[in-house]
PyMOL CGO cylinders between C-alpha atoms (Angstrom):
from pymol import cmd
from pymol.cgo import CYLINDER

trace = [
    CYLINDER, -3.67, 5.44, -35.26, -1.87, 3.08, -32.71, 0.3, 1, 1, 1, 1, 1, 1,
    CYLINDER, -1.87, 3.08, -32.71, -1.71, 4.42, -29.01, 0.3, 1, 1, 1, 1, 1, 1,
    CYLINDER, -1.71, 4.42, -29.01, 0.60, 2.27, -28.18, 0.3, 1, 1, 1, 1, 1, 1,
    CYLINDER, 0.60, 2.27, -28.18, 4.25, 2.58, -27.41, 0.3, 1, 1, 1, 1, 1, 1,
    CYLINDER, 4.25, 2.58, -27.41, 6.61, 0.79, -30.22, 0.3, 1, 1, 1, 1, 1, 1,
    CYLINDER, 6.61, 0.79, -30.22, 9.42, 0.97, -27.68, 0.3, 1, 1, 1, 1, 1, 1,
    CYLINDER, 9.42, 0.97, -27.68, 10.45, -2.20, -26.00, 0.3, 1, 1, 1, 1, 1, 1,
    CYLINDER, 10.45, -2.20, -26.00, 8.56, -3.30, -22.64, 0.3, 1, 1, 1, 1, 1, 1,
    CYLINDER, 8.56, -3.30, -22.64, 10.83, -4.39, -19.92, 0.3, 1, 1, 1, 1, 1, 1,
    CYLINDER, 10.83, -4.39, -19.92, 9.29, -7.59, -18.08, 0.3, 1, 1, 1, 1, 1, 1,
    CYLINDER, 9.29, -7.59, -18.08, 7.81, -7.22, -14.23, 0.3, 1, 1, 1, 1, 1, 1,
    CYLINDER, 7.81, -7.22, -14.23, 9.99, -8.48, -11.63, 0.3, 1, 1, 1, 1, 1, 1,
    CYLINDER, 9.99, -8.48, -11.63, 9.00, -10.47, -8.88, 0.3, 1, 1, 1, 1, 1, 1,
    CYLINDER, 9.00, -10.47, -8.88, 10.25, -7.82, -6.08, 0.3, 1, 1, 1, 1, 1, 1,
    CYLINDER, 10.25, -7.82, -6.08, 7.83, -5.61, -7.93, 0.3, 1, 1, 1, 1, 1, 1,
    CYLINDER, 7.83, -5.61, -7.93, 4.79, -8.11, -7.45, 0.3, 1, 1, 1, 1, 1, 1,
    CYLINDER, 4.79, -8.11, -7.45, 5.48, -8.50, -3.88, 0.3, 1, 1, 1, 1, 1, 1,
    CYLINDER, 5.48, -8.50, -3.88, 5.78, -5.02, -3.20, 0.3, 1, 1, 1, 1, 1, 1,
    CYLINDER, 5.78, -5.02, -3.20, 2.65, -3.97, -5.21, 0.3, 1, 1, 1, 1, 1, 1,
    CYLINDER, 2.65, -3.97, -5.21, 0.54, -7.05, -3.55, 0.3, 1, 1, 1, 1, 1, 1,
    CYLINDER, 0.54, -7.05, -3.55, 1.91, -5.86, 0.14, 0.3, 1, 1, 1, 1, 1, 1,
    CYLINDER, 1.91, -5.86, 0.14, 1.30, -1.91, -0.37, 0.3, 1, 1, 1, 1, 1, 1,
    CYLINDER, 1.30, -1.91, -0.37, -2.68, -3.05, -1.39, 0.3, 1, 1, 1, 1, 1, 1,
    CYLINDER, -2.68, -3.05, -1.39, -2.67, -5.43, 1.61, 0.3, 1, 1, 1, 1, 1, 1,
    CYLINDER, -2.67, -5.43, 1.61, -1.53, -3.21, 4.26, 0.3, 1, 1, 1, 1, 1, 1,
    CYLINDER, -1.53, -3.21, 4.26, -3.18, -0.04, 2.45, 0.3, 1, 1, 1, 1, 1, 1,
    CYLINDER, -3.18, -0.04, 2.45, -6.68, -2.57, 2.90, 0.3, 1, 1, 1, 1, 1, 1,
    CYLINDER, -6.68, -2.57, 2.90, -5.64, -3.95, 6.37, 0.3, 1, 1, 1, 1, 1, 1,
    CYLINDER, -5.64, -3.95, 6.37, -5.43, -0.38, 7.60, 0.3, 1, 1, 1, 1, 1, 1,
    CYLINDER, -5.43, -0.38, 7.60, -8.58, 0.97, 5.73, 0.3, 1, 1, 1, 1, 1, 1,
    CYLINDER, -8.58, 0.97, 5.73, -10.47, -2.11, 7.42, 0.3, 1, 1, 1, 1, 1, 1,
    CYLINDER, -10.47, -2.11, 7.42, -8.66, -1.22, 11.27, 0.3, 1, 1, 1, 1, 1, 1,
    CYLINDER, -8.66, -1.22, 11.27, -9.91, 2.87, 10.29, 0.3, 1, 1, 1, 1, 1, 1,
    CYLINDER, -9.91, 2.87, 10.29, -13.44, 1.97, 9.77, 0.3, 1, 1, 1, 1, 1, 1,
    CYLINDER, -13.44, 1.97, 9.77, -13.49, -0.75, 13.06, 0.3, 1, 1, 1, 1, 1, 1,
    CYLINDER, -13.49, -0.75, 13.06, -12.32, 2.34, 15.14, 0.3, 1, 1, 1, 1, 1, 1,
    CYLINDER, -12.32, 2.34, 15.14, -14.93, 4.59, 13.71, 0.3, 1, 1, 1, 1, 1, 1,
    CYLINDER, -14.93, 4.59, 13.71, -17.27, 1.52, 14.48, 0.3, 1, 1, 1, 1, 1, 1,
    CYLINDER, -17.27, 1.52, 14.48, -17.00, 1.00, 17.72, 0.3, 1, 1, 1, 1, 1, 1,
    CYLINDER, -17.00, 1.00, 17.72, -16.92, 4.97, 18.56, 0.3, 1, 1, 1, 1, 1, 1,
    CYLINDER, -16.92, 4.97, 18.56, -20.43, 5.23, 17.28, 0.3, 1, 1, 1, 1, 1, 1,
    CYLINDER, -20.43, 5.23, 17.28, -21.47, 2.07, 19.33, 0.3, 1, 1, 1, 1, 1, 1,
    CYLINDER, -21.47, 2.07, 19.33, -20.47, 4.01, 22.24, 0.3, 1, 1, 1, 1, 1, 1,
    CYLINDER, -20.47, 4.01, 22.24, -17.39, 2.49, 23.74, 0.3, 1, 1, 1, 1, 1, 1,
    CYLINDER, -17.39, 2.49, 23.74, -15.41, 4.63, 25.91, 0.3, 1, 1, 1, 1, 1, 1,
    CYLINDER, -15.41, 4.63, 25.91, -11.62, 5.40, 25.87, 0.3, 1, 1, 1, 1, 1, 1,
    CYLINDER, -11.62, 5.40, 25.87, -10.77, 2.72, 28.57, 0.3, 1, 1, 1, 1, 1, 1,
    CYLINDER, -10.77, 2.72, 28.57, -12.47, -0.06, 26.12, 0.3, 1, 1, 1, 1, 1, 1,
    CYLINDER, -12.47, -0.06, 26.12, -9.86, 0.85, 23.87, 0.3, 1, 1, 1, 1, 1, 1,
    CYLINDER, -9.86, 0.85, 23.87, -7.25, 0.66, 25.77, 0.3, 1, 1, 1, 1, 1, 1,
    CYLINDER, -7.25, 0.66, 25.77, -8.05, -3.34, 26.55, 0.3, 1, 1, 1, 1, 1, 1,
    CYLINDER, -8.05, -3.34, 26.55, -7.60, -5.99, 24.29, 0.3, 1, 1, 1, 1, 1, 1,
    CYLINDER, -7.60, -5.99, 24.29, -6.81, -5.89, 20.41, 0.3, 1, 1, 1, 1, 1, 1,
    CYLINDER, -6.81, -5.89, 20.41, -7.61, -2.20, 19.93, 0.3, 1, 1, 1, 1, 1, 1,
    CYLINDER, -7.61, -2.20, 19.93, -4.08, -1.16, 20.49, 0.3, 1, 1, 1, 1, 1, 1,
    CYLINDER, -4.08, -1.16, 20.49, -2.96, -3.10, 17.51, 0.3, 1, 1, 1, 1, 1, 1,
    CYLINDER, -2.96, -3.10, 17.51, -6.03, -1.92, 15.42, 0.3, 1, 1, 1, 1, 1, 1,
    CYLINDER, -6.03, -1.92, 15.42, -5.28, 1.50, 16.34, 0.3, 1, 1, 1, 1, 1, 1,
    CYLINDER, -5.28, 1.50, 16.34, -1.85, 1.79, 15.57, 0.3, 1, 1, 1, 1, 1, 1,
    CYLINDER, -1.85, 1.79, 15.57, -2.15, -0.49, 12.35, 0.3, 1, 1, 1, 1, 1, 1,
    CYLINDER, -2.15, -0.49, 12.35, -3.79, 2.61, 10.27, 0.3, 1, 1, 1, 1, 1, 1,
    CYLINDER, -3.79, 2.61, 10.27, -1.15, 4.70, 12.21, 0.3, 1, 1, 1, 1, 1, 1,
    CYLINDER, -1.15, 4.70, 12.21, 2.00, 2.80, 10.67, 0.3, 1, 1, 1, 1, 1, 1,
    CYLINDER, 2.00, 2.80, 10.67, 0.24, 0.78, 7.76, 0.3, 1, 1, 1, 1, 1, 1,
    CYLINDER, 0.24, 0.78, 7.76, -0.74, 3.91, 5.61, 0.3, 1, 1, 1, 1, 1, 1,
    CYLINDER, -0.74, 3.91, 5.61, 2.41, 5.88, 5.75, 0.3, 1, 1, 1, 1, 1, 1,
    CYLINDER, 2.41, 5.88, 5.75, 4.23, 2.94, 5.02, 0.3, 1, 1, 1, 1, 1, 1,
    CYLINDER, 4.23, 2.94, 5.02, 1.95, 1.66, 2.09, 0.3, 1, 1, 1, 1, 1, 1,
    CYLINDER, 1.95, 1.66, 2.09, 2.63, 5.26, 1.12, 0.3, 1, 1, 1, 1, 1, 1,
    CYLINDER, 2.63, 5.26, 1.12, 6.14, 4.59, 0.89, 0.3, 1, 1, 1, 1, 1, 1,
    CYLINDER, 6.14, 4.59, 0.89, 6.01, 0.94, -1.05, 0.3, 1, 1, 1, 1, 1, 1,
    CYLINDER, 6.01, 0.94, -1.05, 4.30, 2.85, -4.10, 0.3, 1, 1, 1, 1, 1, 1,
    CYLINDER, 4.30, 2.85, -4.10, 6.65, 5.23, -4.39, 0.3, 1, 1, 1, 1, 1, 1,
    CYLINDER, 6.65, 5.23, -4.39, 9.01, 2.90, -4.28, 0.3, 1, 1, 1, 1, 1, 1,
    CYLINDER, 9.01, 2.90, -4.28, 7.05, 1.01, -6.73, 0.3, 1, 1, 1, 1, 1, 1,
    CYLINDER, 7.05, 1.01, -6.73, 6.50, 3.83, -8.79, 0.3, 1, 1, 1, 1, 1, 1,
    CYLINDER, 6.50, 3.83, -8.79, 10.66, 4.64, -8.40, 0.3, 1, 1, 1, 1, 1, 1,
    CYLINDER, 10.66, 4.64, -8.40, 11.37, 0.97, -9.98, 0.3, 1, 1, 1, 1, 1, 1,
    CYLINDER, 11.37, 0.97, -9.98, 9.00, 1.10, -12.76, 0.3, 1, 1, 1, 1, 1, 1,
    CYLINDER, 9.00, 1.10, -12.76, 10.72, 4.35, -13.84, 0.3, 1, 1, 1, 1, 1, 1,
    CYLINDER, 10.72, 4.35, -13.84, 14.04, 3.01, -13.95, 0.3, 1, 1, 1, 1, 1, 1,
    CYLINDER, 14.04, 3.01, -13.95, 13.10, -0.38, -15.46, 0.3, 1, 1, 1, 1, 1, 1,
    CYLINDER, 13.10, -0.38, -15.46, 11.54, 1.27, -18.50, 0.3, 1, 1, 1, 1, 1, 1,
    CYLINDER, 11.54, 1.27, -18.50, 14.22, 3.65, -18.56, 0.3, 1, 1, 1, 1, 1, 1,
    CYLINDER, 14.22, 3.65, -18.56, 17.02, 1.22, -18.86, 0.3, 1, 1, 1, 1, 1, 1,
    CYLINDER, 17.02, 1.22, -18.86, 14.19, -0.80, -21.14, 0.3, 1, 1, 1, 1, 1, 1,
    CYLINDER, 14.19, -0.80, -21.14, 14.45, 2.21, -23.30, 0.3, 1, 1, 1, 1, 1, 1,
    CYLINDER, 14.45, 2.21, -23.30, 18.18, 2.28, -23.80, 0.3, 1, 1, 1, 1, 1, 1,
    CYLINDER, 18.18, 2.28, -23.80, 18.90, -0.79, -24.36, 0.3, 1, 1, 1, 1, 1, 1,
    CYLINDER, 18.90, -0.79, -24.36, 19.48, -1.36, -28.31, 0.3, 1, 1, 1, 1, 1, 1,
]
cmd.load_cgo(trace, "trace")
């Protein structure tokens, strides 16, 4: 028994590389910025610390990174659907 699909298999575009590579990137990058917050909380800094400096940026990168990794795979996921669904049509 063959699992797989005897339909044809549309090729992956480049857009869909790039947007795959930058969702994991920024979905990392914000992971990474999460955990340094919860870091340096346990070491005992204070609010001010935070307010000096790169922790802006590191806060607000989880803020704005995850919903919009979010949104690349969906979009992602929105693309693949329609490529194999004109894949499928085609004669």
């Amino acid at each position: 028994m063959s699992t797989q699909n005897p339909g044809p298999e549309a090729p992956v575009g480049q857009w869909d590389r790039i947007l795959a590579f930058t969702a994991l990137t920024l979905a990392a990058l914000s992971v990474a910025c999460f955990f340094a917050i919860i870091i340096g909380s346990a070491t005992g800094m204070n609010q001010d610390a935070f307010a000096d400096g790169v922790w802006p940026i590191v806060a607000a990168v989880p803020m704005w990174g995850l919903p919009a990794a979010f949104v690349m795979i969906i979009a992602l996921l929105v693309m693949s659907f329609v490529r194999k669904g004109r894949a499928a049509k085609r004669p």
